[in-house]
Structures are given as structure tokens and as C-alpha cells.
C-alpha positions, -999 to 999 in steps of 0.1 A, spaced: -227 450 -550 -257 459 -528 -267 436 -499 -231 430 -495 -213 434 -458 -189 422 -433 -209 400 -412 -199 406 -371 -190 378 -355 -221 372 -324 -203 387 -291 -194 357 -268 -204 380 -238 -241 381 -253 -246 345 -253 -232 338 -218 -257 365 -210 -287 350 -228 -280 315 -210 -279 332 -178 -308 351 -182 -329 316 -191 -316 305 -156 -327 335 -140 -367 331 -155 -362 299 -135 -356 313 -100 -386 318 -76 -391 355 -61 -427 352 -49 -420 338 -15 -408 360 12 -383 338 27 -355 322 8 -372 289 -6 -355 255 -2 -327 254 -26 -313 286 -14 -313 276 22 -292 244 6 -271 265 -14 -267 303 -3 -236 307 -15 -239 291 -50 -268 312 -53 -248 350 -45 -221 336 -67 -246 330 -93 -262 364 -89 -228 383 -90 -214 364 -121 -245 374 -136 -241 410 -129 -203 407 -141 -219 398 -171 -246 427 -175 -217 449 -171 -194 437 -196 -221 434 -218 -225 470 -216 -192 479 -217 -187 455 -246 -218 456 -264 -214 452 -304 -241 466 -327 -255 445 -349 -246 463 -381 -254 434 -403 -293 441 -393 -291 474 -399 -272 473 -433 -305 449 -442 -328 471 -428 -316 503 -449 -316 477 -477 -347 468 -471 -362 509 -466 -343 513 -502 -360 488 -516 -397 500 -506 -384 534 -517 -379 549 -478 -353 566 -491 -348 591 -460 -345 556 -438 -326 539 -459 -299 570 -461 -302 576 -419 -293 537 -417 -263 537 -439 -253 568 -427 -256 555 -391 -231 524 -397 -206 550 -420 -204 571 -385 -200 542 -359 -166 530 -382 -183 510 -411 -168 531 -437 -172 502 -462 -168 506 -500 -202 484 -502 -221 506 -471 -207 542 -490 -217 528 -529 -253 523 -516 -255 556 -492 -246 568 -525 -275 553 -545 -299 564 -522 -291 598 -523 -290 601 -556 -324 588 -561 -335 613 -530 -317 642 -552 -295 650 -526 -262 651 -556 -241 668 -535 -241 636 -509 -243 612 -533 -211 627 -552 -195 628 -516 -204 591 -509 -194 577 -544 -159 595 -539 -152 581 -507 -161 544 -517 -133 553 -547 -109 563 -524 -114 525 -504 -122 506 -538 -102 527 -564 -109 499 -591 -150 490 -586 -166 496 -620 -200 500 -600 -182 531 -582 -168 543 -612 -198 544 -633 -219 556 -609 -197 584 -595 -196 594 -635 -227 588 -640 -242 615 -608 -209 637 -617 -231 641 -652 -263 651 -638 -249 676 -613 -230 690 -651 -194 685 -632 -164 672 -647 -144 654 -627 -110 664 -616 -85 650 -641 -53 636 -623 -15 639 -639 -10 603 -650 13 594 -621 -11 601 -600 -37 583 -613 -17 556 -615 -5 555 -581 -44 564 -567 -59 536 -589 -49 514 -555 -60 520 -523 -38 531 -490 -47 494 -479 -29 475 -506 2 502 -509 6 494 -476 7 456 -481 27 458 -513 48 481 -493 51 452 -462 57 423 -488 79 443 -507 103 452 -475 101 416 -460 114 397 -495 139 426 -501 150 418 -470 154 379 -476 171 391 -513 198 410 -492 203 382 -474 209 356 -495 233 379 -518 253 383 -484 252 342 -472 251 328 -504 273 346 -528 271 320 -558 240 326 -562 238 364 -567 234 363 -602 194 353 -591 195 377 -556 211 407 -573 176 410 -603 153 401 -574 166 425 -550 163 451 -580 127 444 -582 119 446 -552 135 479 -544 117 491 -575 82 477 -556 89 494 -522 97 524 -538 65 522 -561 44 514 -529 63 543 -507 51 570 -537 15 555 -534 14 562 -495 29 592 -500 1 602 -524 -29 588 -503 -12 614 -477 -9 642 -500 -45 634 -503 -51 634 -465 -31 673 -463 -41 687 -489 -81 670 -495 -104 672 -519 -137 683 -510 -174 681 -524 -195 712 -525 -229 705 -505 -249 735 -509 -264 748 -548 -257 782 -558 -222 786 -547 -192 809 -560 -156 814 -555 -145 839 -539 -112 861 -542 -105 866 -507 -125 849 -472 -149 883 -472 -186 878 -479 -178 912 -501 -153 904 -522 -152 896 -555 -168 865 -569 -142 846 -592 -166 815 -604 -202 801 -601 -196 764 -586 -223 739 -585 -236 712 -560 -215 683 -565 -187 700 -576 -154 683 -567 -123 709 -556 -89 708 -535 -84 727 -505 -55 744 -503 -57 760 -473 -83 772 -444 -91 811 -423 -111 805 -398 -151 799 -416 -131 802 -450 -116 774 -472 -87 781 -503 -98 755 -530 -88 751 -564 -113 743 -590 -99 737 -626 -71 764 -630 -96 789 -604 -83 799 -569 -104 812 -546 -129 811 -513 -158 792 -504 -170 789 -472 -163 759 -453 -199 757 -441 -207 747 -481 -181 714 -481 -174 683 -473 -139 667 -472 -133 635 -489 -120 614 -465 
């Protein structure tokens, strides 16, 4: 899976931009009075300066980064070990919108291998969350989830069923689902002899929409109520949001809990069948 990203398509602006600029290199500034083929042609000459600063303006404005270079470049620091590179590039692209299964699975190898767990639990659980069925994810979420000595939160059956796809494909299942009901519904209205075919179909696919409605619903359960990854060592739940009150459970880094609910510097979480505070300084939401 690493080395793997959505390539951005080259911004049209840039390249009208880079042919412009060739033209400009041609230009000659070095006399003081306007030389021969601007006394021919002053006007094509400000049009062509002003369409070139139209384009140096929406260049700016419209600018794209070029996250395929820097998704090779962090690739390229993980490979020569540059671990602290190769985690500031991949967390660079993850904060400008990248959130990519592929750019979060190898942010999380290269925390992993810096020791950071804590991240690299964080970044594995997010890439799950977009690509719910990647055996690379899975293993390695598992497999930094054993070193930090965590168990993973274990999920009622429907839940795990209905998380095992991502909000992505619910929603498309969901879509499909809607638009074919739909055409079932109408072909048991306008073509009644053949209901004996509409009236299964339309079954199904009520069945699927309702399927894909509970799997939004529980990506949003996830979004209220989310599960969050604790970043700091040597942490313990609290039984109220006082630095003085009494600790309920020693929690490690990496440690995956829910939050319930939130008092100002305080978080609610639940870890196991343990309720109790942590500071919200200590987590990180999965999101």
C-alpha cells in the first residue's frame, strides 16, 4: 500500500502561466525608450502585460499544491530512515484535506517506528474508519495495539457489522438503494402484471436502504459520541474533572476510549466497563 496516492491533476492556470512567463524572458527592458515592436504594437503589448497579471493573480488565488511530490518526498525521508521528515510530510498533506487511507496507513508506520504509539494508534484508527476492510490497516493497527499492551475496543456484532463499511459506501448503497426502490415502486404501479417480479425487488431494496440508513446512522453515532486515542504515557481515570479526585484506572498511551461527554479541560470516556475523567489535553479524537 505505500507509495500509493491520488495523483492531482496539473492546474490549467499554471501552464498558461509558465507559457506566458517564456514570452516575458523574450521582452527587451534594457533600453529606455520603448523599442520598435512596442512603438508598432502598444496596445497588444499592455494587453499582453495585463493578461499576464490576470494570470499571476489567479494563480495565487488558485494555486494547487503538489501533494503527489510531497507524498514521494515523505516516502522517500521514510525510506532513508528520516523518520521526523517523513511524519511532518504526511502529516502536512493529512492537515491540508488529504485524509487518505494510503497517506494515514503510512503516517502510521512512521510513527510507529519513531515510538510515537500513541500517533501511530491514532493514524491506523483513522485509515480504518476510511478503509474499514484493508488487511494492511487491520494488521498493523493490531499489531501497534500489542505493543502499546491495549486491547482493542470490542464492538456488539451489529455494530461491527455495520462499521466494517465506510460512511462513503453506506452512502452510495444508500443512493442506489433509493433510486431502484424508486423504479420498483414504479413499475408495480404502471405495470401491474408484472408485480409478482416488482413486489420481491421492491422488498429488497427496502431491506438495503434500511441496512445503509443504520450504517450512516452509526458512522454518526461515531461522529457524537467519538472514540478517542490517549496521547500522553502515564495517564489515569479520574472519578470526577478535579486534578484531586480519585483515580479510578491507570490507562496507557495508545489506549483507545469513547467520550461520553466534555467540562470545560475535562473529557467523560469509557474504557472497558470504567467511567471516568481524563483530561482532554491527553486525547485525540478519531475522526
Amino acid at each position: 500500500m505505500a507509495g500509493v496516492l491520488r495523483l492531482v491533476r496539473p492546474d490549467p492556470l499554471r501552464l498558461v502561466f509558465r507559457s506566458f512567463s517564456r514570452g516575458a524572458r523574450r521582452l527587451d527592458f534594457h533600453g529606455c525608450g520603448p523599442s520598435p515592436a512596442s512603438r508598432k504594437a502598444p496596445v497588444v503589448k499592455r494587453l499582453h502585460s495585463i493578461l499576464i497579471l490576470f494570470v499571476l493573480i489567479a494563480q495565487a488565488v488558485f494555486a494547487v499544491p503538489d501533494y503527489a511530490r510531497t507524498f514521494a518526498d515523505a516516502a522517500k525521508a521514510y525510506d532513508e530512515n528520516r523518520l521526523p521528515d517523513a511524519i511532518s510530510g504526511w502529516e502536512a498533506l493529512a492537515n491540508e484535506g488529504q485524509k487518505l487511507p494510503e497517506v494515514l496507513f503510512n503516517l502510521g508506520n512512521a510513527c510507529y517506528r519513531n515510538g510515537n504509539l500513541g500517533k501511530a494508534i491514532l493514524a491506523y484508527r483513522q485509515a480504518q474508519r476510511l478503509a474499514p476492510r484493508d488487511p494492511d490497516v487491520r494488521a498493523n493497527l493490531g499489531f501497534a495495539a500489542q505493543s502499546a499492551g491495549i486491547v482493542l475496543p470490542a464492538r456488539p456484532p451489529l455494530a461491527a457489522l455495520l462499521l466494517d463499511f465506510s460512511r462513503t459506501e453506506w452512502l452510495g448503497f444508500g443512493a442506489g438503494g433509493f433510486w431502484l426502490l424508486a423504479g420498483a415502486l414504479a413499475a408495480w404501479i404502471l405495470w401491474p402484471q408484472y408485480r409478482f417480479v416488482s413486489r420481491p425487488a421492491a422488498v429488497v431494496l427496502a431491506a438495503l436502504l434500511a441496512m445503509a440508513l443504520a450504517g450512516l446512522w452509526a458512522h454518526r453515532d461515531l461522529e457524537i459520541s467519538p472514540e478517542c486515542v490517549v496521547m500522553a504515557p502515564d495517564q489515569k481515570v479520574l472519578s470526577s474533572p478535579l486534578e484531586t479526585s480519585t483515580p479510578l484506572l491507570a490507562i496507557p498511551e495508545g489506549a483507545i476510549v469513547r467520550q461520553l461527554d466534555q467540562r470545560g479541560n475535562w473529557i467523560e470516556v469509557q474504557y472497558d466497563a470504567t467511567r471516568g475523567w481524563l483530561p482532554a489535553a491527553a486525547l485525540a479524537p478519531v475522526l
